[in-house]
N, C-alpha and C positions, 0 to 999 in steps of 0.2 A: 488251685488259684482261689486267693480270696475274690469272696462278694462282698463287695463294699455298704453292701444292703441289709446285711445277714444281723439279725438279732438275738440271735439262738448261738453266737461264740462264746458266751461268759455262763450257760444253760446245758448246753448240749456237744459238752467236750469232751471226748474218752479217750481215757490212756491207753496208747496202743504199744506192741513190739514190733521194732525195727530188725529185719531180717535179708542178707543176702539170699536172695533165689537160687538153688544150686542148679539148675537146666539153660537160668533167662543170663546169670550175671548181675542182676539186677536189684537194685536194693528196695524191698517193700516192705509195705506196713500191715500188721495182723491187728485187730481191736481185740479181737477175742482170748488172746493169750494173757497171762496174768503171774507166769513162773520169773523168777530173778537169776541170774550167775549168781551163787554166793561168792564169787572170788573178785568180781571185775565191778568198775563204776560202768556206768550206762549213759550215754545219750538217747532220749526214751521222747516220743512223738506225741503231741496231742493234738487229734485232730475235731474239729468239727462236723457231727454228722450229718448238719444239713447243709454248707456249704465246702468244707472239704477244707478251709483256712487248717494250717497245720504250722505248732508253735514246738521247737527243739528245748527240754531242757536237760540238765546233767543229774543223774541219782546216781550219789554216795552208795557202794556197795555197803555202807553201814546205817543208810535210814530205812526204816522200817515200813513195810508195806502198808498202807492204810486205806 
């Protein structure tokens, strides 16, 4: 949930991976991961590490990691 308070969203944003849980069902998010599908486009998470605001966008299986 965003903080409407939060100064640190345009600072303090990492790009994470979006993963099914194979135990829970459940769809999470890893920050620490950093590998691509070379075959698939992605919907790929960025969230905020100080208040957790979390914005979806789509990566082109053909743009380049940077």
């Amino acid at each position: 949930m965003k903080n409407n308070n939060c100064s640190d969203c345009d600072e303090k944003t990492v790009e994470g991976r979006a993963f099914i849980d194979s135990v829970t069902g459940l769809l999470c998010v890893d920050l620490n991961r950093d590998d691509y599908p070379e075959d698939n486009d992605l919907i790929v998470p960025y969230v905020c590490t100080t208040c957790g605001e979390t914005t979806w966008k789509t990566k082109s299986k053909n743009e380049k990691n940077s």
